[in-house]
VOPAGU-2260 file (C-alpha; in pm, 1 decimal, decimal comma):
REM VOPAGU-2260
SITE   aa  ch    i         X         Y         Z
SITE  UNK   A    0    2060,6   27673,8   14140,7
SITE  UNK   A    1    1765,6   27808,4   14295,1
SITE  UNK   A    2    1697,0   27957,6   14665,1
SITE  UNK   A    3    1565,8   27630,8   14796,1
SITE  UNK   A    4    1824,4   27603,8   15021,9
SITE  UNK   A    5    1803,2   27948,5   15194,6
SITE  UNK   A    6    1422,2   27866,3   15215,9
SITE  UNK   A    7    1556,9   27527,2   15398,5
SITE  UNK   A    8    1765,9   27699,6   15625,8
SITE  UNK   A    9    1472,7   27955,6   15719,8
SITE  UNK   A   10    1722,3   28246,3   15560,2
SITE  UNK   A   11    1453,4   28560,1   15589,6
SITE  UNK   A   12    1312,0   28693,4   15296,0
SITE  UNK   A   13    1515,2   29019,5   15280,1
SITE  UNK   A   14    1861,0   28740,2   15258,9
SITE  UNK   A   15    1712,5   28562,1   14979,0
SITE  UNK   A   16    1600,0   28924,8   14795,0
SITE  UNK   A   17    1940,5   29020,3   14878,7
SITE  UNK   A   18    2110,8   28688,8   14725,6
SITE  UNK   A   19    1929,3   28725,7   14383,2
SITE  UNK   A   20    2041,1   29106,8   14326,1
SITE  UNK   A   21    2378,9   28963,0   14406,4
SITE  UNK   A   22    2366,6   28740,6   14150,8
SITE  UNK   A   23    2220,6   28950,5   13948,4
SITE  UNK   A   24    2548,2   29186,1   13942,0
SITE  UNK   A   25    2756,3   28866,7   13963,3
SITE  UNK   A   26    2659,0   28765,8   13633,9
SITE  UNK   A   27    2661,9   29131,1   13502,0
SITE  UNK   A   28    3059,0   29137,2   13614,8
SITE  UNK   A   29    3128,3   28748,0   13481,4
SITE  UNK   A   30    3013,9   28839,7   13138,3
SITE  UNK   A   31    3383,0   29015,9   13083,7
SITE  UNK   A   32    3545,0   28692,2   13197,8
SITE  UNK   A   33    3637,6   28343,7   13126,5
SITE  UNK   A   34    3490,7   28211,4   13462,8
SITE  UNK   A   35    3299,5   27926,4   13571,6
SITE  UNK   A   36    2911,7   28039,0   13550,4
SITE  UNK   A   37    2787,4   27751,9   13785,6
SITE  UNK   A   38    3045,4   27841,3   14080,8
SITE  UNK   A   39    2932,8   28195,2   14039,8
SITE  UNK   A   40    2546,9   28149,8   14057,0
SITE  UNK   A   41    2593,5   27928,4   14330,8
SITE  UNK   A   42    2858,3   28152,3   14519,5
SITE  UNK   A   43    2610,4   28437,3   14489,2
SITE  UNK   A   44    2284,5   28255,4   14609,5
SITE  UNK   A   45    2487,5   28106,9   14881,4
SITE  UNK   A   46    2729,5   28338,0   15024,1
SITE  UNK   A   47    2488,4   28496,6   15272,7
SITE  UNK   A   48    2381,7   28164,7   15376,5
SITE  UNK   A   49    2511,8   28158,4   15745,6
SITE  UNK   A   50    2311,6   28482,7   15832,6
SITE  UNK   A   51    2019,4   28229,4   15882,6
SITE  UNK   A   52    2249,9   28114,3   16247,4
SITE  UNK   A   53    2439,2   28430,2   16299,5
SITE  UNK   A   54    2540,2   28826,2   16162,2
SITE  UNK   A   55    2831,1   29000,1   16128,0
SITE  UNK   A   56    3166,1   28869,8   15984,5
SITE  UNK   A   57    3143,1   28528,0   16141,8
SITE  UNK   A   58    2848,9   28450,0   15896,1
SITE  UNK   A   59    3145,9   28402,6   15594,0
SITE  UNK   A   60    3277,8   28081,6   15802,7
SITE  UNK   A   61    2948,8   27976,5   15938,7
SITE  UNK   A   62    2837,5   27972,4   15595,6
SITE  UNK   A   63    3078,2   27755,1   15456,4
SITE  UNK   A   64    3062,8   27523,6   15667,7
SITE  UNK   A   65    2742,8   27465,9   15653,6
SITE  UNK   A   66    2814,4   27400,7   15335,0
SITE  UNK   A   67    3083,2   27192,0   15427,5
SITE  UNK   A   68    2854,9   26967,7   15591,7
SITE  UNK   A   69    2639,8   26940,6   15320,3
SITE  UNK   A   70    2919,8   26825,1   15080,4
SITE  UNK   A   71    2911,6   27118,7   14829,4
SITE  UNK   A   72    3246,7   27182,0   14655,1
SITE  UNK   A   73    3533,1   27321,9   14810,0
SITE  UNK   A   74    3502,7   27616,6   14531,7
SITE  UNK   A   75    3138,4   27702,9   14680,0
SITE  UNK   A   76    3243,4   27667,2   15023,5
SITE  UNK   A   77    3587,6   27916,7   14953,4
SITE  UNK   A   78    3348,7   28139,5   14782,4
SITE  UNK   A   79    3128,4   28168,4   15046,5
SITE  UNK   A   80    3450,2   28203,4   15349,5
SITE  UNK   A   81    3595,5   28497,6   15137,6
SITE  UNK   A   82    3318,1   28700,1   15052,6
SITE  UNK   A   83    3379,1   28960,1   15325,0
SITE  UNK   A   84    3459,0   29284,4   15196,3
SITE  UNK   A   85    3728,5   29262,6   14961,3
SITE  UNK   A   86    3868,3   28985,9   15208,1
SITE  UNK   A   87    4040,3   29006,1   15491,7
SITE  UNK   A   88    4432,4   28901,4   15534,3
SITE  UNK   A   89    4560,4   28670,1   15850,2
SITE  UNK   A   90    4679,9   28971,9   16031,0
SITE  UNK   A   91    4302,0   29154,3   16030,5
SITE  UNK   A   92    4143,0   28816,2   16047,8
SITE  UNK   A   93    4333,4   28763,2   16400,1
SITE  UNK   A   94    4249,7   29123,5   16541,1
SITE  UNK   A   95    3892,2   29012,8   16446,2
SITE  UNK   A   96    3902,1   28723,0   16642,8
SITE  UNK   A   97    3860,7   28492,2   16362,3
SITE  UNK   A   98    4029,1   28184,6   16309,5
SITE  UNK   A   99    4424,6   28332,0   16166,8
SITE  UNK   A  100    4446,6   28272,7   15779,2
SITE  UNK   A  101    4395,0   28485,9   15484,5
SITE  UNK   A  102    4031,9   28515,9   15402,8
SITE  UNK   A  103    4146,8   28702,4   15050,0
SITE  UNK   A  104    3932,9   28593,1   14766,8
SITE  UNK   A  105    4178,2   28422,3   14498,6
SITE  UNK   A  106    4005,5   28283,8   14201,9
SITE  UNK   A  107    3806,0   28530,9   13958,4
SITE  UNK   A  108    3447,8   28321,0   14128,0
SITE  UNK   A  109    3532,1   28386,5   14463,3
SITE  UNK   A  110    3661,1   28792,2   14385,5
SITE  UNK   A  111    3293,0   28857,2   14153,3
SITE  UNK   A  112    3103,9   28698,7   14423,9
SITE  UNK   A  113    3242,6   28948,0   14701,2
SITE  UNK   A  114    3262,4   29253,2   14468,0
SITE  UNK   A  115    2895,7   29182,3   14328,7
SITE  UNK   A  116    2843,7   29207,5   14702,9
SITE  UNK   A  117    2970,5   29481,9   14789,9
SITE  UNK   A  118    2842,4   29654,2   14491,1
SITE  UNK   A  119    2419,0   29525,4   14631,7
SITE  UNK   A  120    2348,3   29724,3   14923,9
SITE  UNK   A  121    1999,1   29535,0   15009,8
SITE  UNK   A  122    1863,3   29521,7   14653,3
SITE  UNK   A  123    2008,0   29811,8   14515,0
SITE  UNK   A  124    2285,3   29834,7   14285,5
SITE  UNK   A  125    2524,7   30117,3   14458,9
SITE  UNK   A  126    2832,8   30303,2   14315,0
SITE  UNK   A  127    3188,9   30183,0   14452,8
SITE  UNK   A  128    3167,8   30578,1   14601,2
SITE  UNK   A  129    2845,5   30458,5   14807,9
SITE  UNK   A  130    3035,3   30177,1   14926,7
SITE  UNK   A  131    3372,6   30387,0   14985,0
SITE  UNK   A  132    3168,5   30640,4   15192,5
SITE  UNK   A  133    2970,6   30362,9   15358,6
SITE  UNK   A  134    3329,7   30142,5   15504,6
SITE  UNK   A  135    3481,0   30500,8   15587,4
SITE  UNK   A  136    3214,3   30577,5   15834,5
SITE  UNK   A  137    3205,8   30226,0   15958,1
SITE  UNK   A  138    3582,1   30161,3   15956,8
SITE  UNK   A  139    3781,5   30528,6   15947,8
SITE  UNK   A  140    3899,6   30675,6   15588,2
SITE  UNK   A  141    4227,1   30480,5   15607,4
SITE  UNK   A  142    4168,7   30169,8   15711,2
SITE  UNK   A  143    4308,2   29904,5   15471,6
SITE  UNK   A  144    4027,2   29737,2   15370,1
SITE  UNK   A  145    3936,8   30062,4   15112,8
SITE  UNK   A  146    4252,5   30001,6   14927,2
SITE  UNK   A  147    4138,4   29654,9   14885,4
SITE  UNK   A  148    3770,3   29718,4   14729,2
SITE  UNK   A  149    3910,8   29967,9   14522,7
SITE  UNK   A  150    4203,3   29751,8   14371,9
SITE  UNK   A  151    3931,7   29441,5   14346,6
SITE  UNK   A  152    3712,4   29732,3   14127,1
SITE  UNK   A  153    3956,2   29821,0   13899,8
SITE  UNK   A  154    4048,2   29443,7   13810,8
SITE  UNK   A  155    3689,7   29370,4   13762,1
SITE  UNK   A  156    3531,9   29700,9   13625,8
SITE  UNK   A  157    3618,9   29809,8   13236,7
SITE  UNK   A  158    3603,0   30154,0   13212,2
């Protein structure tokens, strides 16, 4: 899969430099795993693909669908809906005002896709302390979210 479609949807440059380094570390993690490498490169182009209508959290749903429309399979379109973070549960998901179910990512695709993003700050790779330090400030030191990117770490990271 290319970027053609985030060129289509008038995605800004900095999205589609962004998408590549995430698939860039998406493949990097998927090499330790039986997964499927055609739902990950296309999870990782196109999980940002909603910031070309909107920002913030809502551009997970607006993204898929989007992508709904456009008939892509449901494993591209979950992929893209649970990228958030290390995903959000129903109970966040309704004190964020979006629509109430789990947005957790289940399948190995869907949990590479959202760690590989969490892991790209722009276009830079970044440690998982970078990205603890960087949700602290946003979100306070316990919010539950941290547990959640650092469980999603360890079952994706060899050490």
């Amino acid at each position: 899969m290319n970027l053609t479609i985030l060129k289509d949807f008038k995605c800004s440059p900095h999205i589609m430099k962004h998408s590549k380094a995430v698939l860039k570390k998406a493949k990097a993690i998927s090499k330790d795993f039986e997964v499927n490498p055609d739902q990950v490169e296309a999870g990782a182009i196109l999980h940002d693909l909603g910031r070309s209508k909107t920002q913030g959290i809502y551009h997970a749903l607006t993204g898929a669908e989007i992508l709904k429309e456009l008939k892509f399979p449901i494993e591209i379109v979950k992929i893209t809906e649970r990228h958030i973070g290390a995903g959000i549960p129903k109970e966040e998901a309704i004190m964020l005002n979006l629509p109430p179910r789990d947005y957790l990512p289940i399948t190995l695709e869907e949990k590479i896709v959202a760690h590989a993003d969490n892991l790209i700050h722009g276009t830079k790779e970044v440690s998982l302390d970078f990205v603890i330090e960087k949700w602290s400030k946003k979100m306070g030191s316990s919010h539950p979210s941290l547990q959640r990117l650092i469980e999603l770490h360890n079952e994706l990271t060899f050490f």
